[in-house]
N, C-alpha and C positions, 0 to 999 in steps of 0.2 A: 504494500500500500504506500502510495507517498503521501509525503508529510503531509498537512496540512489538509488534503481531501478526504472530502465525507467518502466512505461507501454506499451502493446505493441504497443498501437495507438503513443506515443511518439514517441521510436522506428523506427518504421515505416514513420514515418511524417519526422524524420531526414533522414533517410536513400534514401527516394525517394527526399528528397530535395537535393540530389548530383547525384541524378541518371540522365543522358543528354543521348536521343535517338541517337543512331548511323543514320548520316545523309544518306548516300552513296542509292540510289537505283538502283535498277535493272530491268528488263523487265525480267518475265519467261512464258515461254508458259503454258497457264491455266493450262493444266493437272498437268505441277508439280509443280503448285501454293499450295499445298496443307498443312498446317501448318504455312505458311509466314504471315507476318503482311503487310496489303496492303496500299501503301504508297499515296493514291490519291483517292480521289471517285470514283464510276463509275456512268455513266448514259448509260440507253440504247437508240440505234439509231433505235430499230422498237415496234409493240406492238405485245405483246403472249398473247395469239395465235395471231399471224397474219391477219388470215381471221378467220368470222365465223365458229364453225365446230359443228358433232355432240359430244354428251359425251353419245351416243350409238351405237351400231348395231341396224339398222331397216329402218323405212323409211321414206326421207323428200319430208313432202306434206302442199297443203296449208292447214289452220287449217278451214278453209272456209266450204272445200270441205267434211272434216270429221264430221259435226256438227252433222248427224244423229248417229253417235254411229256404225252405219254400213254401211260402203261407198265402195263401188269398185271402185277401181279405176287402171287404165293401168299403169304397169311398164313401164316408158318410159327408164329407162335410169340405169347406175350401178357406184357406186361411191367408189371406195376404197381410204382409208387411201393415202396420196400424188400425186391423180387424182382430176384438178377441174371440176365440171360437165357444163353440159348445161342449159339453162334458165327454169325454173318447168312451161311446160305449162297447165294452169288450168286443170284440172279433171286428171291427172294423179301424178303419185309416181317415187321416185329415191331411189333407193334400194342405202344404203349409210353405212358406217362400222366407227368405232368410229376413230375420226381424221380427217374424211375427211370433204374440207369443202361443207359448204351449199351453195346451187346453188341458184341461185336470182331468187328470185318467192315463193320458201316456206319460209315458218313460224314457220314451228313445225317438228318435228321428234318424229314418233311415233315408240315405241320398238319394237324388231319383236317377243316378246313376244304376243304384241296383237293384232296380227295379222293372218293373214290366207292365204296361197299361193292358188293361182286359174290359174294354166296354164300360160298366160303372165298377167294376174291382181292380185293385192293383197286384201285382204277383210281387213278394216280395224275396230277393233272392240272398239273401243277408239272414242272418241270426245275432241282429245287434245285440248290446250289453246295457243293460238299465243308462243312463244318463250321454246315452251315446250322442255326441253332436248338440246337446242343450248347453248354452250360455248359463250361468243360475243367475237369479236376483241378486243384485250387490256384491257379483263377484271383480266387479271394478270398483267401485265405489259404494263402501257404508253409508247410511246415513246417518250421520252425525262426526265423521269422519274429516278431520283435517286436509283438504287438501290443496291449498296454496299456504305458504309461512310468510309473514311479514316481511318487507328488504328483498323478495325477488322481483328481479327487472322481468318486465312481463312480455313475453314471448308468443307466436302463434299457438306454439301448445298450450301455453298456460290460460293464453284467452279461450282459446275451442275445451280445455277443462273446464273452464269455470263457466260458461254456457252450458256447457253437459250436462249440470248439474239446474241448470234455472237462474246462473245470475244475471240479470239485465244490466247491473252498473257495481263497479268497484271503486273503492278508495283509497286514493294514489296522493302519494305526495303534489305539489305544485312542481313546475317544472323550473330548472335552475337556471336563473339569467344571470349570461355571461357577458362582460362586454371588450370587444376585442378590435385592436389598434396594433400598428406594424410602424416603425419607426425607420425612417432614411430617404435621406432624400436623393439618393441614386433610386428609389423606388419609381416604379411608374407601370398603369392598369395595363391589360390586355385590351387592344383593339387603341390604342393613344401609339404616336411615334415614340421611338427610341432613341432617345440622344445617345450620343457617343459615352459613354462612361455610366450607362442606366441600366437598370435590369427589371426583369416583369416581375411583380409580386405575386408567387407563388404559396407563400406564406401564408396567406392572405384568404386566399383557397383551400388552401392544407386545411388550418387550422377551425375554419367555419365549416366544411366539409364531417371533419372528425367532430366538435362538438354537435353537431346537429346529429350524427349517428348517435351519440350519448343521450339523443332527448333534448336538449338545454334547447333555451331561446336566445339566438342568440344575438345582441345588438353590434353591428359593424358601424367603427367608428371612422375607418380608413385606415389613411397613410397619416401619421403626424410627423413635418419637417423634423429634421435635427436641432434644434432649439429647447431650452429648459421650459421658458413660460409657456409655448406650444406645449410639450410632453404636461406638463404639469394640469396646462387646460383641459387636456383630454382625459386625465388623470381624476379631474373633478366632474367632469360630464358623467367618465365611467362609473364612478362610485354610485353618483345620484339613481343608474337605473340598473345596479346587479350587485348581483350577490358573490360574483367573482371579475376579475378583471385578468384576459390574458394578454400579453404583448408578444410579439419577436421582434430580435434585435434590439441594440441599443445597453444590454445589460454586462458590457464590459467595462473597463474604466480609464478608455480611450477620452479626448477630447470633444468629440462628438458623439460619447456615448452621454445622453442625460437620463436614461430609465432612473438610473441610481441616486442622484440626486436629488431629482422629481419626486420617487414615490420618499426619499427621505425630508421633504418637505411637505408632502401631504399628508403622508403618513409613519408611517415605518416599513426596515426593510435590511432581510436580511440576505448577502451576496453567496451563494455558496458555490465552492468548485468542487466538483463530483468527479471521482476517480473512475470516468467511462469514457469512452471515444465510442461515436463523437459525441458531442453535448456537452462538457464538461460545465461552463457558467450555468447556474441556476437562480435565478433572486426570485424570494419569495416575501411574500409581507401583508398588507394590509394599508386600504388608502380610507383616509376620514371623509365621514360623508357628512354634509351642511349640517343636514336634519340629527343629529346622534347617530351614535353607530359606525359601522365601519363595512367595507367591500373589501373582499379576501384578494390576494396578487400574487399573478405568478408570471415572472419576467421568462422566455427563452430566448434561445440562441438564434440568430440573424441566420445563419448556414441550416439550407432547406432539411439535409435529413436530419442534424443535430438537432432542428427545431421540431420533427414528423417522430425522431427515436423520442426525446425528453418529454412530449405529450404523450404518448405508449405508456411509459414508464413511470410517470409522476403526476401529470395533467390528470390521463382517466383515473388515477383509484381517489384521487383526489375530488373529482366531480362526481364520482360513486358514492362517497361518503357524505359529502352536499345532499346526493339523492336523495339516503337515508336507506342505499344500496346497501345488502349484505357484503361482507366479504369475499372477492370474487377473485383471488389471484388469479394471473394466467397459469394455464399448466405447461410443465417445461418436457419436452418429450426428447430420447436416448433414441439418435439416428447417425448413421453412418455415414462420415466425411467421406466421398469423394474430390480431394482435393488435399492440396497443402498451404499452410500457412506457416511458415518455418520462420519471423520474424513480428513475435508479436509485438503488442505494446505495453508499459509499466501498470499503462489501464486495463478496465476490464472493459471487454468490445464486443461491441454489440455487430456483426459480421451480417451484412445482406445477403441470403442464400434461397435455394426453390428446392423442389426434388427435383429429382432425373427420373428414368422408366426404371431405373434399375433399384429404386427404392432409396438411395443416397442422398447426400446433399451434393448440389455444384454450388463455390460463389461467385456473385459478382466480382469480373474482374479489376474494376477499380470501386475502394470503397473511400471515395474519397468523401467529405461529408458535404458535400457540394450537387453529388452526382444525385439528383432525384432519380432518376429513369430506372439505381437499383431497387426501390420502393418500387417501384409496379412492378419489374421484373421477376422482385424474390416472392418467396411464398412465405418469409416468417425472415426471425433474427437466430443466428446461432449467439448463443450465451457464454461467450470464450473469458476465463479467468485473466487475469492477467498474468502476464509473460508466459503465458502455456502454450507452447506452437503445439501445433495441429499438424499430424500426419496421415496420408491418405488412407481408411481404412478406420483410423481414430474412431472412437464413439467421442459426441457431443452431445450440447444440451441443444434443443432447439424449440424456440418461441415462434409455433404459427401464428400470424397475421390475425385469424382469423380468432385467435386468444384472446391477443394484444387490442383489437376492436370491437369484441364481442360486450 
């Protein structure tokens, strides 16, 4: 470890140690539950399925009556999908289609594969076993049964659960407004000229891109010049309408970096340098707002992927815990380097990499922290210690993308 740099577990452990969930909830009708953090458990008030059913097309009969293997027996009756039938009286069959439920008297449901139409009887060519092919009541869901826990971010499945059951509307935290501002005035939009010595803000995009996958509202404030009272201004717009404030660039303590000074006059702020490549600056703090109170801050790094790794890593669990999100580390999965990296760095590095066909990793071949293009390329970050070179063959650790954005 070098001197003076946090690890990212440190890091981290500070930063969620000031992080305080937005209280406020909401009631929203399930369907546009979808992304929100749900502020309350749920239990259901019936059991699914409901009644017995089948889990085929064909026919519920007693399994009694089928023991020879070859049974005739009279269609008494016809059961579709949300029709309940009549009582199964002995020696006959209910023609029944998958969903509908079991009428009391049978036992078994035989497929109408093995089976045989005979005019108004059916031949049955099976010797089912009692509960052959029946779903039962409440073999997915009790009633009274826990089935969402507070602090889950709510997903397709978790909404089409909680319908399953009868809920029309859940209650979800409020959604976390963020307000976000990119600082330099080499900066300049897509679709405006490019002067000589400019570059497009990507940043800009990253950043409102990924908080919007998180849920957040999020207010863009633009490009603010390189100037103290500019940064400062924007500093006090942001506070007035969120609950977080992110930047990139600006948080070094160059002469035309003013992040640092700025939120040290509106608020407070701490600079930290973190012992990973890339991203190393990190400033975090908090800016005073007119009214009382205060808007949370989190300064990144001007360099696109150092700015796209350092939100991955610190941005999201941080905005998770705003949510009022459970604990959601990513998971780190043991995959096989394809590849060498025989000079690593003092830091711990976060290496752009995808698979190959062959189930391995390939990486990007430049990781410089500039290159955006290995961000869409890679499929995840490999998780390299510092100074550990990587030989091909190696096992690593590897953070899919799909973790680190979930």
């Amino acid at each position: 470890m070098n001197r003076g740099l946090l690890s990212v577990e440190e890091a981290l452990e500070r930063l969620l140690a000031g992080a305080r969930a937005v209280g406020e909830i909401e009631s929203v009708p399930t369907m546009a539950a979808t992304g929100r953090v749900l502020a309350q458990a749920q239990t259901s008030a019936l059991n699914v399925p409901p009644l017995d059913n089948t889990a085929m097309d064909g026919y519920a009969v007693r399994a009694a009556d089928c023991a020879s293997g070859a049974a005739r027996l009279r269609v008494a009756q016809r059961i579709p999908a949300g029709a309940v039938g009549k009582p199964l009286a002995p020696g006959t069959a209910a023609r029944i289609f998958t969903g509908a439920p079991i009428p009391s008297g049978a036992d078994a449901v035989v497929m109408q594969e093995q089976t045989e139409a005979a005019g108004d009887d059916v031949i049955v060519k099976h010797a089912p076993k009692a509960g052959e092919w029946i779903r039962r009541a409440g073999e997915d869901i009790r009633a009274g049964s826990a089935i969402l826990a507070a602090g889950v971010r709510l997903r397709a499945q978790e909404i089409g659960l909680a319908a399953s059951v009868g809920i029309a509307a859940l209650p979800v935290f409020r959604r976390v407004r963020v307000a976000l501002f990119s600082t330099g005035n080499e900066l300049v939009m897509p679709g405006e000229p490019l002067p000589a010595g400019a570059i497009y803000n990507s940043n800009r995009f990253t950043l409102t891109g990924l908080l919007q996958m998180l849920g957040c509202e999020v207010a863009d404030l633009g490009i603010v010049p390189d100037a103290l009272e500019s940064t400062r201004a924007a500093l006090r717009e942001a506070a007035g309408i969120s609950d977080l404030i992110v930047t990139s660039g600006g948080v070094s303590v160059g002469e035309e970096d003013h992040v640092k000074p700025a939120v040290d006059a509106e608020g407070r702020l701490d600079l930290w340098r973190i012992a990973i490549k890339p991203g190393r600056p990190l400033a975090y703090g908090a800016v005073r707002r007119a009214g009382g109170g205060e808007a949370g801050f989190l300064g990144l790094p001007g360099n696109p992927v150092s700015s796209f790794v350092t939100f991955l890593l610190f941005v999201r669990p941080y905005v998770l815990r705003l949510q009022g999100a459970a604990e959601s580390p990513p998971r780190g999965y043991a995959v096989r380097a394809d590849f060498d990296w025989p000079r690593p760095d003092p830091r711990r590095e976060f290496l752009r990499a995808r698979f190959n066909r062959d189930g391995g990793l390939d990486l990007f071949p430049n990781q410089s922290s500039g290159v955006l293009t290995s961000t869409v390329w890679g499929d995840g970050l490999v998780d390299n210690p510092a100074q550990r070179p990587i030989k091909r063959g190696d096992t690593v650790r590897f953070l899919p993308f799909a973790e680190l954005l979930r």
